[in-house]
N, C-alpha and C positions, 0 to 999 in steps of 0.2 A: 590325661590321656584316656582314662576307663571315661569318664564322663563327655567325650568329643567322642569316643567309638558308641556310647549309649543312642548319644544325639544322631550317628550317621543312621545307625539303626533303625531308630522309633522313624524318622525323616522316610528308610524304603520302605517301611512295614507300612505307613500311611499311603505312599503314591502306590504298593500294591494293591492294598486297599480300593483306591481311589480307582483306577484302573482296574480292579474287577468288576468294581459298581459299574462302570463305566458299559464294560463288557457285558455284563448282566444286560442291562437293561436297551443295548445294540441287539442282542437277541429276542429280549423279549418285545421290542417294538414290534405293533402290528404293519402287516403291506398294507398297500395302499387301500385307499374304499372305493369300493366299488361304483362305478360312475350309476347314476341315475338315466335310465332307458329316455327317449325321444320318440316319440310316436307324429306323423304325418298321414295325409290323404286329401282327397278332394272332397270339394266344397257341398259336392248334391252330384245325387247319381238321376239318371232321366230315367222313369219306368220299375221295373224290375232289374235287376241287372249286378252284376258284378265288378266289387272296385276292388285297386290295391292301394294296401295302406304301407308308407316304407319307417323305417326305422334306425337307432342308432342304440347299440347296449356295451356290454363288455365284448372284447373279440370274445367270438366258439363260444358264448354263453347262449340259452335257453331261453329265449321269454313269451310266454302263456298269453293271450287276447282277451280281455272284457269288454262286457256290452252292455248297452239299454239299452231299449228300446225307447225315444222322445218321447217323456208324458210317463211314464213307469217309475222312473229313476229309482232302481233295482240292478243295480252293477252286480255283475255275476260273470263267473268265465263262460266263454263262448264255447259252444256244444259244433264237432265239426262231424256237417248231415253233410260232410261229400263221403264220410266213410261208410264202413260196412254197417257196423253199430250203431252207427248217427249217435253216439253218446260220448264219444272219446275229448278231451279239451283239444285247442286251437294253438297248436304250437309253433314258433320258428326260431331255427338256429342261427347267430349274428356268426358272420364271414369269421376270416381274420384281422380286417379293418373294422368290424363293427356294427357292419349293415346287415338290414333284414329286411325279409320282404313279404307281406300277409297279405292272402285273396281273400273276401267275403262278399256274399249276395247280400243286396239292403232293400227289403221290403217294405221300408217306411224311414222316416228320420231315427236316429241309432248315434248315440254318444260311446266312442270309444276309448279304451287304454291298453295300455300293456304292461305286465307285470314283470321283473325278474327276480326273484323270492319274495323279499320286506320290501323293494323297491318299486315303488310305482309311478309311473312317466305323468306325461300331462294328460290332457284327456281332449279329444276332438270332435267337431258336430261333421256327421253328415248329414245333408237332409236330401229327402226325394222330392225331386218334379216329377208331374205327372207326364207321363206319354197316356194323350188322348184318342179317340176316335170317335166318328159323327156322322153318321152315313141314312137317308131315306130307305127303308128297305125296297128290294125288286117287288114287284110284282102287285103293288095296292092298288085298288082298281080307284081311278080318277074322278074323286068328289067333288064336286064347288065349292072351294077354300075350305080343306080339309087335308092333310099331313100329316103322316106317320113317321116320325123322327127316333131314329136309335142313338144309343151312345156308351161307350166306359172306358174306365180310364187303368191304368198301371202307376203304380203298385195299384191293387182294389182293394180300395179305402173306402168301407161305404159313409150314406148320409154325407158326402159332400154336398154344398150348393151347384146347384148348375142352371147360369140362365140359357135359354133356346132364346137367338137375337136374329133377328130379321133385317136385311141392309135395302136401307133407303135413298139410295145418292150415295154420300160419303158418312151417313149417321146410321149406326144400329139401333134399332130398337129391342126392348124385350117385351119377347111374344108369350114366353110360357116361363116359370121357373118350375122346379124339380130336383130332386136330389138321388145321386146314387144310391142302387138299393144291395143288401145283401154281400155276401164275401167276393163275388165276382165285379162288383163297381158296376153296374151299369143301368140302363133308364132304357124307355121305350114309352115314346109320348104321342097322341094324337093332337095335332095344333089344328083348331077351328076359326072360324069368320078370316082367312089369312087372301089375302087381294089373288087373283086371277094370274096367269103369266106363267112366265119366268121370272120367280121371286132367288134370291140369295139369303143362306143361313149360316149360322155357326153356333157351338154351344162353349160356354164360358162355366169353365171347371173352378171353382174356390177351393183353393189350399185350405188347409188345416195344419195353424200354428203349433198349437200344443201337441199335435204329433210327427211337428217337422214336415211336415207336406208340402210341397207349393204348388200352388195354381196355374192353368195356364187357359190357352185359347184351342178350340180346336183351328183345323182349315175352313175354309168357308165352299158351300156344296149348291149348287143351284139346281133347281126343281122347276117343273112345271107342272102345274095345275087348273083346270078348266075356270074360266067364270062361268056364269048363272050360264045354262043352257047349253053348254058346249062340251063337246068330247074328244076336239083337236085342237092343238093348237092353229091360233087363225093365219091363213096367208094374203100378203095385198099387193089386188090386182093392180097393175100400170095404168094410170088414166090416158085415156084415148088421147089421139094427137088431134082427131076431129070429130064430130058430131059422127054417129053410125047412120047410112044409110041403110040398115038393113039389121034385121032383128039378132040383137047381140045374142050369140049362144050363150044359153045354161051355163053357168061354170060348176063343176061338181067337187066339189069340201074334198080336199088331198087325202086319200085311204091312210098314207100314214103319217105324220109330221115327222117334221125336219128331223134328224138326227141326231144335231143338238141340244134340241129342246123334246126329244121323245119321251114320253110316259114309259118306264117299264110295261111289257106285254107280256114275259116269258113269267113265269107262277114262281114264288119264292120257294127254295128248298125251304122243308120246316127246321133243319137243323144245319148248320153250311159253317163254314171255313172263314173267319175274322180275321184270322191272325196266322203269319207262317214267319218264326225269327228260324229262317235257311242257314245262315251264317252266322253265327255268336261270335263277338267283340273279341278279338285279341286272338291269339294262334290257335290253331286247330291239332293241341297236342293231344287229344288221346285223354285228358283226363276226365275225372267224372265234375269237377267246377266247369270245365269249356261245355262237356254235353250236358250238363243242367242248365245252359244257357242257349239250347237247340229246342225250338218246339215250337207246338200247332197249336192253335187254339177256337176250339169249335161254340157257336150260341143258337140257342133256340130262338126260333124267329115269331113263332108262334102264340098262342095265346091260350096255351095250356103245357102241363108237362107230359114230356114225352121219356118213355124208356129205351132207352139204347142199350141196350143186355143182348152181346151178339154184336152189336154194329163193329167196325170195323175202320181204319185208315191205314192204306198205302201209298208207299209211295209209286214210281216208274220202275223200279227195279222188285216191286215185288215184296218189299221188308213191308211186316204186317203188325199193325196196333192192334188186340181187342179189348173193346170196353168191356167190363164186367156190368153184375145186372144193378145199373144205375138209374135213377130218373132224371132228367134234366130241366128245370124248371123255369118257369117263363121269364123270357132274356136273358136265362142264366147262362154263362159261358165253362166250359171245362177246358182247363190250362192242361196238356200232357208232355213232360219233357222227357229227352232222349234219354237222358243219363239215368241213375241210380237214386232212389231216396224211396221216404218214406209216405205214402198217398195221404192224402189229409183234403178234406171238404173238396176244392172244385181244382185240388192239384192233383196230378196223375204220374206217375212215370214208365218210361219206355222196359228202363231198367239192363240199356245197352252197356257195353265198355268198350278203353281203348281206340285207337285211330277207327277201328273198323267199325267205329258204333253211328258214328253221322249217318242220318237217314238222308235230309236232304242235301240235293246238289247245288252248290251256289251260281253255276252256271246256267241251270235251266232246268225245270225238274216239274211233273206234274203229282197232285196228293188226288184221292178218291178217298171220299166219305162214304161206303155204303152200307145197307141194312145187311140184316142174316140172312137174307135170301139172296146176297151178293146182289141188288140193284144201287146202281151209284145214285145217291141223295146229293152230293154236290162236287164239285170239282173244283182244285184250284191251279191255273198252269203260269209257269212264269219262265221267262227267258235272259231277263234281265235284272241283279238286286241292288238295290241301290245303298240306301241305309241297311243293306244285312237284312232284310224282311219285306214279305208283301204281304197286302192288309186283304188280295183276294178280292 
């Protein structure tokens, strides 16, 4: 009997035992691990411009942005220049489902991630196409095969290649190469021995792989230009339906050629209006990423540098830019956005906030470039935006 009550005993003293352990280590189990963050975005942004990247972390969890730049590969957290400091990190908070949602400007190709403490997601390319431009300047007086060709491009990536191609039928030729120069991207070519007419151009921009760039075409622009000895474009008469009896009058050379084939006559501003993005991409909430993507963008046409200390852009309503005492130097272009940030080489800012900070109207709106003596140097008026910008 002592020795069956021993046995009942030692029997619960074990399954307490066992059952504590059990209990022990029901508490001491860790939760769950924390999932591994998800990072998305698109493929290539066009120009300068603004993407969103989305995401997937823990619900209400935190996760911080890294970046390089294509070609650096220096992962580092991302510095967020929409704020006051421009020094703070680049943070976003996941829903209660999970999701998140990150804006950033991409000035070039830029490999991303996202962090949420020790956890690090995948990592994704963006890369930028170029949004180009390609235009004869106003006002060259009319050589014999002789052409003044401008160009640049966005993001301004200098030392790209660029051929200047001249169309023959249905074949391009290349008439000039060159390459973008300086922090602004852009070229300013004379093209010589180039045939008589109305010739058609375009200039063909080469990407740059190692730093995520791609290439593109600009539009193609037609010009006319005198052959040997001429100063109009030529007009041709109707041949007579019969021999003249009687001494054909003089015909006297058109005062001015056709309209579609006219030479510029009016004098180039020496500093003028390239570029007006009226509308930036996505909603018009008031913040400082929407109004850093609102801006003018003025180039010297000229063939020296010019100071604009004093000059001046308004809009129709009156809201006034002033340059400070800068020089601008030949074909350089100065980019000035609405919004807030920090000025650096040929960027500028307005330095607006909030809804009320939009300068230009999308519906229709005229800009004035003038000097400090208030003379307007150029104008740009527009009624109608199509892409969100007019090139002026």
């Amino acid at each position: 009997m002592v020795t069956t009550l021993l046995r009942m005993i030692s029997r619960l003293v074990t399954k307490a035992v066992v059952i504590g352990v059990a209990a022990t280590f029901a508490i001491a189990a860790p939760a769950s691990a924390a999932a591994t963050p998800k990072l998305s975005g698109p493929a290539q942004v066009v120009g300068f411009d603004e993407i969103t990247m989305t995401g997937t972390a823990d619900p209400n969890s935190t996760v911080q942005l890294w970046e390089t730049a294509i070609g650096w590969n220096d992962m580092q957290p991302a510095k967020d220049f929409t704020s006051e400091n421009e020094a703070g990190p680049v943070l976003a908070t996941a829903d209660g489902s999970g999701k998140f949602e990150l804006k950033r400007f991409v000035d070039s190709g830029f490999l991303f991630q996202v962090r949420q403490g020790s956890l690090v997601s995948n990592t994704i390319t963006v890369k930028a196409k170029l949004a180009v431009k390609f235009w004869m300047p106003e006002g060259q007086a009319p050589v014999s095969g002789r052409l003044i060709v401008n160009g640049d491009a966005l993001p301004a990536q200098p030392d790209l290649p660029v051929q200047i191609q001249r169309k023959t039928g249905d074949t391009w030729t290349t008439v000039k190469t060159t390459k973008t120069a300086g922090n602004t991207a852009t070229f300013s070519e004379t093209l010589t021995g180039q045939p008589g007419g109305n010739q058609t151009y375009r200039a063909v921009f080469s990407g740059d792989d190692s730093q995520g760039v791609i290439g593109t075409t600009s539009g193609e622009v037609t010009y006319w230009t005198p052959t040997s000895g001429t100063t109009t474009p030529p007009t041709t008469t109707p041949p007579a339906t019969k021999p003249p009896t009687t001494t054909p009058p003089v015909t006297k050379p058109p005062t001015t050629p056709p309209t579609t084939t006219k030479p510029p006559t009016t004098a180039t501003p020496p500093i003028q209006f390239t570029r007006i993005q009226a509308d930036p991409p996505g909603t018009d909430s008031g913040s400082n990423g929407s109004l850093l993507n609102e801006y003018f963008k003025i180039t010297n046409m000229t063939k020296k540098a010019i100071n604009i200390n004093g000059w001046t852009v308004r809009d129709g309503k009156g809201i006034v830019y002033r340059f400070p005492n800068i020089n601008i130097n030949v074909g350089q272009s100065y980019l000035v956005r609405t919004g807030k940030g920090k000025d650096s080489g040929s960027f500028r800012h307005w330095g607006r906030a909030g809804k009320a900070g939009y300068v230009w109207d999308n519906l229709g709106d005229i800009a004035y470039l003038r000097n400090p003596a208030g003379g307007n140097v150029d104008i740009c008026k527009w009624t109608k935006l199509g892409p969100g910008y007019t090139n002026c």
